[in-house]
Residue, then its C-alpha position, 0 to 999 in steps of 0.5 A: x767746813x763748820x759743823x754746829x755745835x749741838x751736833x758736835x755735842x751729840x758726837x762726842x755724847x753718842x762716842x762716850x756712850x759707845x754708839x747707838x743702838x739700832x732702832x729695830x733692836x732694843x738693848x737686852x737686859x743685862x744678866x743677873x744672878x740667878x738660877x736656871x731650873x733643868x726642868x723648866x728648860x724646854x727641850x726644842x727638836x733639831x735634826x740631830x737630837x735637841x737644845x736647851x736654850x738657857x740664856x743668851x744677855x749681855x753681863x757686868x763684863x761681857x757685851x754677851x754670854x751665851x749658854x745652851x745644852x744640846x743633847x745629841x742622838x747616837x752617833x750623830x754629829x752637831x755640825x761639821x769643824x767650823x770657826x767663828x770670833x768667840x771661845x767657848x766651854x763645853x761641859x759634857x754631862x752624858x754619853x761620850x763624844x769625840x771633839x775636833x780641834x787641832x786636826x784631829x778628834x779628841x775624846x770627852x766623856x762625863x764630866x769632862x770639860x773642853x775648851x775650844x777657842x773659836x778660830x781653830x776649827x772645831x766640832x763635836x760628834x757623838x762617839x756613842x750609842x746612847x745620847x750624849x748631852x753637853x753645855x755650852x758656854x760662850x762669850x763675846x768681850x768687848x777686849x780692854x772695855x771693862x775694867x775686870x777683863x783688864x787682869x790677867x793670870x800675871x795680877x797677883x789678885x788673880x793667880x792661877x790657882x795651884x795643880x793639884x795631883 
């Protein structure tokens, strides 16, 4: 089979780009530095309390970011354990909530930090009686695309900073 060679070029043109596009969704504007003000963040209703959508673009490193608060009333729960392919951060800013991850609850109040990896089955529940309001950081990395997420906590240029008590 003969191909012609201008599509051959296109081929490897559209390969070394990393694909196409689809035709109903254009690319996002990568993220930049910036600021994101709390109070002018509109605080959109759910079932269960309210999210604030901060930012969802791709970045330099990663194919997305993903950052959003989600203030939960009393006692109620974001969503039952579930998966999915990224990881994320949660930071809690008030109220004490309770997290489900290696089969059990575990609980987080202010200023606490968890990290969740995306495919053991995890949820978060407010364990309180006042609203509990946490951010959420996730990402989706393309594995060996970048060069930065080529290093590791091994590099001598990016080591694992010292415990301190």
């Amino acid at each position: 089979m003969r191909f012609p060679i201008a599509a051959v070029a296109l081929g490897f043109m559209l390969a070394a780009l990393g694909g196409t596009q689809a035709a109903d969704k254009p690319a996002s504007p990568v993220l930049t530095s910036a600021v994101f003000d709390w109070n002018g963040m509109k605080a959109e209703p759910t079932d269960v309390g309210h999210v604030r959508h901060v930012f969802r673009a791709p970045t330099t490193t990663l194919d997305e970011l993903e950052c959003h608060i989600t203030t939960l009333e009393a006692e109620a729960k974001s969503h039952s354990p579930h998966t999915h392919p990224n990881d994320e951060v949660l930071i809690v800013r008030e109220g004490n909530v309770e997290v489900f991850f290696a089969g059990a609850w575990h609980p987080a109040g202010p200023g606490s930090v968890v990290f969740l990896t995306g495919m053991d089955p995890h949820g978060l529940r407010n364990a309180g009686t006042t609203v509990a309001t946490y951010t959420v950081l996730a990402w989706h990395a393309a594995a060996g695309r970048h060069p930065a997420s080529q290093k590791t906590w091994s590099d001598p240029a990016r080591q694992r900073p010292e415990t301190v008590d």
